[in-house]
Steps between C-alpha positions, in 0.01 A plus 500: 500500500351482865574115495821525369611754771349272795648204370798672464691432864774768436271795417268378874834500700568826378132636527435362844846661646406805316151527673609368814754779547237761404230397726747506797611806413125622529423315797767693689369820347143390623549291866782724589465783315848507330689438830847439492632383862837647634760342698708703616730258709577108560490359815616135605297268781660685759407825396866580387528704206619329199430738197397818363320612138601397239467160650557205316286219361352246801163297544362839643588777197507235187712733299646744783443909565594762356723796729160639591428144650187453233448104422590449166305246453132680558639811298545242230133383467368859616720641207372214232120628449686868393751341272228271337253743503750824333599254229148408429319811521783675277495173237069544483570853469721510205316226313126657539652835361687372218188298414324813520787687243559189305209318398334864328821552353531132369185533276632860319752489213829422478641823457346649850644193649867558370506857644381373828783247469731734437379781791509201734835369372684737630404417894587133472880573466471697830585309823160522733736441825643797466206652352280433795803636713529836396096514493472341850805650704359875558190398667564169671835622697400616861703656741260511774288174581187791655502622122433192309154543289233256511571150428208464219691824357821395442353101402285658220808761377758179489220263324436796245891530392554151472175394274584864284849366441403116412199629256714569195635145455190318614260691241786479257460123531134505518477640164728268334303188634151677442609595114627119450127361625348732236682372241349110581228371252244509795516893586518576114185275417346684857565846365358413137208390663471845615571444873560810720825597670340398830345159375857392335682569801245376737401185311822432324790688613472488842533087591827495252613800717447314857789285482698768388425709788576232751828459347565884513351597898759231580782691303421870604458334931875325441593862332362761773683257754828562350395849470420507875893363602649718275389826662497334849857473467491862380371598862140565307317233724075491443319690675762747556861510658561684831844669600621386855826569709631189368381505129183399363210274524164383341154597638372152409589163566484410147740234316744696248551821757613215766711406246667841440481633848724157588694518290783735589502163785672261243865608578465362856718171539281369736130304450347649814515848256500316146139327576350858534577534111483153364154441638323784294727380181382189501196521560516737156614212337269275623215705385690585166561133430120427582354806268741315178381123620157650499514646166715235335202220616290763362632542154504087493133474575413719224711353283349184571159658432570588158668195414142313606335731317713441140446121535142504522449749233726245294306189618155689410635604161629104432155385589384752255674374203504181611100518473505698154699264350235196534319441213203425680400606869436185632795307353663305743874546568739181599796554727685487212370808340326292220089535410322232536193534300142488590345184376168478350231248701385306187154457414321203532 
């Protein structure tokens, strides 16, 4: 699968924007410790004024300012290392506990498994935007920027709701794809053999279960994105949202609250005040339409893996018969597929 994925010139152009936008992001957090430069006004050659925030796109601001005169364009790669890393931590999250739920549950009977189906049922019909809303709004709303909590506070609160409310589907689905590898001739002949629990999923469950997994951290980082604009246009930005004179903000320069803190900025008619929300949005999509690519080379290196794998377990089992059906072992075969048979020396 490794060679398929670095021959595979799609999935690298992906991958290398991917990384190269995450270890800018980190750079700036490490060289410049998160700095974001302000420009508060324009001046021409002459020292005339020419502009004030939000100023538009030129070879000096790349994508502009915002009304507090903050470059758009180093908020963008500041903000990309909290996106990533939200999406990622929340996706790992999510998957280790359901592993944790669903593999035990897997090996028990049917019947335990249908009530747990049917507890969990009933939370997969709920919307987890809104959900995470009316969880989130009472303690992320500030009205005074001196009471804010901690920052690690209010991270590990947000990352809690938003792996609690993924974990019914995920272990849900878990289940069903642990149950179906139990049910192959290679776990049943494993557990006859009087393999543990431990050795059958270490041994045998566990590298059907990797490409799986893949497939799924993918899904559930594409997922808590979407769930990240939803409440951003809500007002609920991460880390918290703080009440000003003139509405609200974000405490973090992070992708999706950009988005939603922007985006009352749409209705402008002009693009010195449109770029100020289009920026953030696509840069969403960009990173949306690089999480499917991603995945979607992803599913078709697998795929390719198990179609290698069939044909040589048919070639091996065509040499097999082939071989059994000789009548001798060292009968000779033509191209033809006739015997030729061994001929006698004769004595002299």
């Amino acid at each position: 699968m490794r060679r398929a994925l670095l021959r595979d010139p799609i999935f690298m152009i992906g991958f290398v924007i991917f990384v190269s936008l995450l270890l800018l992001s980190i750079g700036n957090t490490v060289f410049r410790d998160g700095q974001v430069d302000q420009f508060l006004n324009r001046y021409s050659d002459e020292g005339r004024l020419i502009g004030i925030p939000p100023l538009e796109p030129s070879k000096d601001q790349w994508f502009g300012t915002d009304r507090a005169g903050n470059d758009l364009f180093q908020m963008m790669i500041e903000g990309f290392k909290w996106t990533v890393g939200i999406c990622a931590i929340v996706a790992l999250g999510r998957m280790a506990f359901g592993l944790l739920i669903g593999i035990p549950l897997a090996f028990r009977g049917a019947r335990v498994n249908r009530i747990f189906k049917m507890v969990l049922d009933g939370f997969l019909i709920l919307p987890i935007s809104l959900l995470a809303m009316m969880m989130l709004f009472p303690s992320f709303f500030f009205a005074d920027s001196t009471m804010v909590p901690p920052l690690l506070d209010r991270v590990t609160l947000q990352l809690t709701v938003f792996v609690a409310l993924g974990l019914p589907a995920v272990t849900l689905y878990l289940i069903t794809e642990v149950r179906q590898l139990l049910k192959q001739e290679f776990m049943i002949v494993a557990e006859t053999l009087g393999g543990s629990v431990w050795h059958r999923t270490r041994r045998h469950l566990w590298p059907h279960l990797v490409p799986t997994l893949v497939i799924v951290f993918m899904q559930q980082f594409v997922q808590t994105l979407m769930l990240l604009i939803h409440l951003s246009l809500f007002g609920v930005f991460f880390g918290g949202t703080v009440f000003l004179f003139e509405g609200v903000r974000p405490t973090l320069f992070e992708w999706s609250s950009m988005f939603g803190f922007y985006f009352t900025q749409f209705t402008a008619t002009t693009w010195m005040t449109n770029h100020m929300f289009l920026v953030p949005a696509l840069g969403l999509s960009l990173l949306v339409f690089l999480s499917n690519l991603l995945t979607s080379r992803l599913e078709r290196a697998f795929r390719l893996r198990r179609q290698e794998a069939v044909v040589t377990e048919e070639t091996i089992s065509q040499t097999e018969a082939a071989a059994a059906s000789l009548a001798d072992p060292f009968t000779l075969v033509h191209e033809d597929g006739k015997f030729q048979q061994n001929s006698k020396p004769s004595s002299n």
